[in-house]
N, C-alpha and C positions, 0 to 999 in steps of 0.2 A: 277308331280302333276296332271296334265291333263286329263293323261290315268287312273292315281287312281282314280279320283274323278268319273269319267263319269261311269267306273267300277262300283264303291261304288252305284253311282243311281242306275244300272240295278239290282243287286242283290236286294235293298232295296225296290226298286219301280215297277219295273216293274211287277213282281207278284202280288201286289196288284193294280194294274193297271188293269189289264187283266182280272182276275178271280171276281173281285168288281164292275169295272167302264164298259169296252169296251164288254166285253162276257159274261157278268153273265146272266144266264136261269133265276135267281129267280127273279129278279129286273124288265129286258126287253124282251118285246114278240121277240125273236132273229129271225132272218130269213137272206138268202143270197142277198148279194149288187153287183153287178161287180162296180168296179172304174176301167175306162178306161185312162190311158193320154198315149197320144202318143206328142212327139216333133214334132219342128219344121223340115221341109225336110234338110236333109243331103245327097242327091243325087249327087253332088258335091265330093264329098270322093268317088266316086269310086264304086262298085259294093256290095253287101249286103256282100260280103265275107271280103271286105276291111274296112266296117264300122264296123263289126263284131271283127274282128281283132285290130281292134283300141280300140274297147272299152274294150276287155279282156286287151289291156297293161294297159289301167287307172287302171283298176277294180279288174283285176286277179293277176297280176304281183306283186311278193313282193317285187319287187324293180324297181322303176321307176330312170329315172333322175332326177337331184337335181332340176334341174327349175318345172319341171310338178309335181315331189313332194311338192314345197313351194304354190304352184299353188292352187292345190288339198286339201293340206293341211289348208285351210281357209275357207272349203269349209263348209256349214251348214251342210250336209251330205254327208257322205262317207263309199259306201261299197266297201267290200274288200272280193271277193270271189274266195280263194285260191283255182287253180290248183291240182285235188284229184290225188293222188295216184296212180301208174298205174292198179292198181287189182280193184278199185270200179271209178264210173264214178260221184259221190259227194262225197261233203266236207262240212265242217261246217264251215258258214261266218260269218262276224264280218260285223254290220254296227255302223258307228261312226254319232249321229243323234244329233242335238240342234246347234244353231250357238252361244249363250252366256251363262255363269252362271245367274242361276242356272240349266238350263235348259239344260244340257250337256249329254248326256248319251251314252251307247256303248248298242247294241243287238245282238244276236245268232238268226243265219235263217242256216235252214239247203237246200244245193244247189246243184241243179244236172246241170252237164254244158255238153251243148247238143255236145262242138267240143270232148269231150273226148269217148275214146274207150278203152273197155276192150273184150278182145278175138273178135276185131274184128268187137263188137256190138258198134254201135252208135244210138240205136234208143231214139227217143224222143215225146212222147205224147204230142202235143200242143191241146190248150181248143181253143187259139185265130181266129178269121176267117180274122183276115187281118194280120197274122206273115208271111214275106217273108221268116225269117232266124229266126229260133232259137237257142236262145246264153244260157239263164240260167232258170231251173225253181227253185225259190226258198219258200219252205214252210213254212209258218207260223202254227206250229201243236200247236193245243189245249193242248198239253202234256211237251210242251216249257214253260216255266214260264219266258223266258229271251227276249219274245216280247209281246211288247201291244196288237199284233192282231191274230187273228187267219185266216187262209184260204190259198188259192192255190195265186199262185202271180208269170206269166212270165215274161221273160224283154229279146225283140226280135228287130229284124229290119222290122219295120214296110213297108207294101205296100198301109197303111192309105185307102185301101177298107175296107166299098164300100162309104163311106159317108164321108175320112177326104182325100182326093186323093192329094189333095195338101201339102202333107205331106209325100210321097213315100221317102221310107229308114229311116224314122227317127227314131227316140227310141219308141218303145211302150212298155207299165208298166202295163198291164191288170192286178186286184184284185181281184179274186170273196175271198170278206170276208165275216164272220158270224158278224153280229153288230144286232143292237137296232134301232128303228126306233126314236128314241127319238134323238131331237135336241144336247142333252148332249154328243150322240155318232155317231148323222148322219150328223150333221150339218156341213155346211162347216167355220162359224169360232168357233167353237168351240176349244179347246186346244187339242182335243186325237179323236180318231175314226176313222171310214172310212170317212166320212166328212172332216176333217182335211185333213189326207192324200192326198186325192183325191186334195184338194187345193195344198198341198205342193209342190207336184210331179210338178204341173203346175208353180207353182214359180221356185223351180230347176233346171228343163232340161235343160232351156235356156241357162244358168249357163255350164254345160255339153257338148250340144253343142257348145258351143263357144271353148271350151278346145277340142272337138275333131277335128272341123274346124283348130283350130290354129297348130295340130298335125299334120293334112295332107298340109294344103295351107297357115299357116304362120300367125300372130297376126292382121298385116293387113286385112287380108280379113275376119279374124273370127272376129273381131271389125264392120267391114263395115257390115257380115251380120249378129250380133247379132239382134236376135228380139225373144220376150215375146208375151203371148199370153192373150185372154179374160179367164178368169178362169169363169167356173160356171160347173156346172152338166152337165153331157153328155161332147157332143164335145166342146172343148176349143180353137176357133179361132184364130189363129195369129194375132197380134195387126198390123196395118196399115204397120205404121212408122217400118224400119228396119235402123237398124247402131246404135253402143253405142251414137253418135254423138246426135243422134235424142232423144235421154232421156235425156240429159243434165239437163233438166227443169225439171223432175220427177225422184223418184227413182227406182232403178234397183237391182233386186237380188243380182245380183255382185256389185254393189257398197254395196249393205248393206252389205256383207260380207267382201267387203277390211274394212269399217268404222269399225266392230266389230273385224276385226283383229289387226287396228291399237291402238283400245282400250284395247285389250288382248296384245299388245306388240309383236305381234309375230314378228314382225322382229328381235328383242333380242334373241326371243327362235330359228328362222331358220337360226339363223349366228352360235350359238354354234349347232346345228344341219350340219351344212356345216363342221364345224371343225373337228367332230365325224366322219364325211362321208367321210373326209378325208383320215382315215386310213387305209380305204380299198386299198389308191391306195400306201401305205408306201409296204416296205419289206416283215413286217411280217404279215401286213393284204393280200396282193397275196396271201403269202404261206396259210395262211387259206382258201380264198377264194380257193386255188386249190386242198388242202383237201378235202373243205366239199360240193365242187361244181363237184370234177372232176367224181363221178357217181351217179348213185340212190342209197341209201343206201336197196331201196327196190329190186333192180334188181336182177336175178341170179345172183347167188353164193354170194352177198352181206351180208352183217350183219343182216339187216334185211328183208333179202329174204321171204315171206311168212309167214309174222307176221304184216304185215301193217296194216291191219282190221280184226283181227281175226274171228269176228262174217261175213263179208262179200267176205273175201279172199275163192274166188270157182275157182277149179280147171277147166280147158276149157272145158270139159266135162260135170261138174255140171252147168256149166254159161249155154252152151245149154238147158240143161234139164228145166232149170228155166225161 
């Protein structure tokens, strides 16, 4: 019911979202915004290659483990930006956005992911002036009707130069979006636009990193150094107090999210999810799993060898030229 309904929004909603409310020429004098948020430092994880790596298994991977999947899966947003093909270096991602009914929806971004290589080539155009690493550029085209927004949008390992330095390694989410100067689409509490967003991202990460913390160094230490920041325009400060411990008295992103999970019953839906997952590890779930696992279907000599993206499958030859 979940995945139907969030579905059902985006076709129904989200086009008149977009082309009415957040981008419309006729309505609002349009012009380009950057929303910047960058997290809080993840230095601690290891080198830009290892926070890199960590956040493709949340993010890219279509299959996580059952605990970081029940995890994940409560989360108010969630993208999923599958692994292209070996012949093209993007894929078309799925973001899973609203934390309750009615407010539920699923979006289409189309995403180039900067570790993938084809003939070779790994190059990647970054706009931002503090990306240590580049992990995903994902675009928001005016020709998309299946996201609220339109614009360019990276999502890298930050080295938080020259002005957020306290910040080195952390996620940074650069937007140069097209919006409205009008509060209805720039504001930050308003319900849709770059304003919104720009807020949410800053509510989010926090949330994120703590789930990448807990993946390298353990629930402990990702509890002890949870911490949220000041939300406003421009840079967003880290708030003083760090450790869940220290919100006890206020709410927290992740508590609103366990509260709204326990309200949706997911525990009901991630036990018969547990059971389902089960049967990968029975007989004849292996025997599929070593079927449909054990090569590329796009590989030489495969089935579908050189049919993967018709319009974008180029021979090593034409990839140079191009």
């Amino acid at each position: 019911f979940e995945t139907t309904y969030m579905f059902s929004c985006m076709w129904l909603l989200m086009p008149w979202l977009k082309y009415y409310i957040c981008c419309n020429p006729w309505i609002f004098d349009l012009g380009h915004r950057l929303c910047q948020q960058i997290s809080t430092e993840m230095a601690d994880l290891g080198g830009p290659e290892q926070v890199a790596e960590k956040a493709r298994y949340i993010i890219s991977w279509s299959r996580q483990d059952r605990e970081t999947a029940e995890k994940i899966d409560i989360w108010s947003f969630v993208p999923h930006y599958p692994l292209p093909p070996p012949d093209r270096r993007w894929a078309l991602g799925l973001q899973a956005g609203g934390g309750d009914y009615p407010g539920k929806f699923t979006l289409i971004v189309h995403t180039t992911h900067a570790a993938a290589a084809v003939h070779g080539v790994t190059e990647q155009f970054v706009l931002s002036n503090s990306c240590e690493l580049p992990i995903y550029r994902v675009m928001l085209w005016y020709n998309n009707p299946y996201h609220f927004l339109t614009g360019w949008v990276e999502a890298s390992v930050s080295n938080g130069e020259p002005s957020q330095r306290n910040k080195r390694l952390g996620g940074e989410h650069p937007m140069w979006l097209v919006t409205g100067h009008s509060p209805l689409v720039a504001g930050r509490g308003s319900w849709t636009g770059s304003g919104m967003i720009d807020a949410f991202f800053d509510y989010w990460l926090p949330v994120f990193v703590r789930e990448m913390r807990e993946q390298v160094l353990g629930a402990d230490i990702a509890n002890a150094k949870y911490q949220e920041v000041i939300s406003q325009d421009g840079a967003s400060h880290p708030i003083a107090k760090k450790g869940l411990s220290s919100y006890k008295d206020s709410p927290t992103a992740l508590g609103d999210m366990q509260k709204t999970a326990t309200k949706q019953h997911k525990a009901r839906s991630q036990a018969a999810g547990r059971k389902l997952a089960r049967l990968a590890d029975m007989h004849l779930g292996k025997m599929a799993c070593n079927r449909l696992q054990s090569s590329d279907l796009h590989g030489a000599g495969q089935l579908l060898d050189g049919h993967s993206s018709p319009t974008h499958s180029l021979s090593e030859e034409r990839c140079k030229l191009s």
